[in-house]
N, C-alpha and C positions, 0 to 999 in steps of 0.2 A: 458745213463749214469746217475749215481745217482749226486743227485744236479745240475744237468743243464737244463737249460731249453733256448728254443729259441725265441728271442723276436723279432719284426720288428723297423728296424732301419730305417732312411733318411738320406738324407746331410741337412747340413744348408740350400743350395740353392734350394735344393727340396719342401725343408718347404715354404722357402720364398714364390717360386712359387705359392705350392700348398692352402696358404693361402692371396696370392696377396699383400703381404707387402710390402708398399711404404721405409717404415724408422721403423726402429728397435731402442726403447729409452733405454731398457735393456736387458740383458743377464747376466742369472744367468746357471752358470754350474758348478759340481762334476761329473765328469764321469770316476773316478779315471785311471786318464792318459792317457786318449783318447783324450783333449782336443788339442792338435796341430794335431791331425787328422784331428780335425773338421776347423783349421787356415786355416792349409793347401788348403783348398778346399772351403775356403769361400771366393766368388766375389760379392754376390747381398745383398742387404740391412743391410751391415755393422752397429751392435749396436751402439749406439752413447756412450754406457758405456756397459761394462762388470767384473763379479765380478768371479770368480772363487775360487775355491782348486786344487791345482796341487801335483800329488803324485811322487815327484822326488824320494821317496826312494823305489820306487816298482824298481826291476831289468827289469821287461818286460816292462816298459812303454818305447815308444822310445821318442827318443831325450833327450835334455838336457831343461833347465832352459833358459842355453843363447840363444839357440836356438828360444826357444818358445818367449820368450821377444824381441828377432831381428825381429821374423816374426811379433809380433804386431806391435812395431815398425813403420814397412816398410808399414804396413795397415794404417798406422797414428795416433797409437794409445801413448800415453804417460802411463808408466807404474809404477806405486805402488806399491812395495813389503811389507807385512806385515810380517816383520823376528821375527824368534823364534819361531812362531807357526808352526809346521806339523799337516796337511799337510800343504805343502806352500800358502801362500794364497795372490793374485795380483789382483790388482783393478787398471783397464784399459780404460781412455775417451780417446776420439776420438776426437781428434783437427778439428773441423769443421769450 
């Protein structure tokens, strides 16, 4: 197909692993709305801060906003919304 191409992807936990990371101090992601994919499925060395763009106004990105901020949340994270700008943009520390 024209314009596609196919890249190799990981899990967070994968990384973690396959770089033996003790503590993660930051995380910086744009993955245009693939970002509660990657919540979803993260157990091992939770960021101690993470900064994101979130693209609520894509129709295929799934979930919602609340969503994705309950799931940090429940990770222990305290969440920052920067409003007005699109894409959304949340800055998330982690209560340690």
């Amino acid at each position: 197909d024209k314009g596609k191409r196919k890249i190799s992807t990981m899990t967070w936990d994968d990384l973690v692993e396959c770089f033996k990371l003790n503590h993660v101090d930051l995380m910086k992601m744009n993955i245009e709305g693939g970002e509660i994919r990657v919540f979803r499925s993260m157990t091992k060395a939770l960021p101690k801060k993470i900064i994101m763009s979130h693209h609520f106004d894509i129709p295929e990105v799934p979930g919602t906003k609340e969503e994705l901020l309950n799931l940090l949340h429940k990770k222990g994270y305290k969440t920052e919304e920067k409003s007005g700008l699109e894409p959304t943009q949340i800055i998330s520390q982690r209560k340690i």
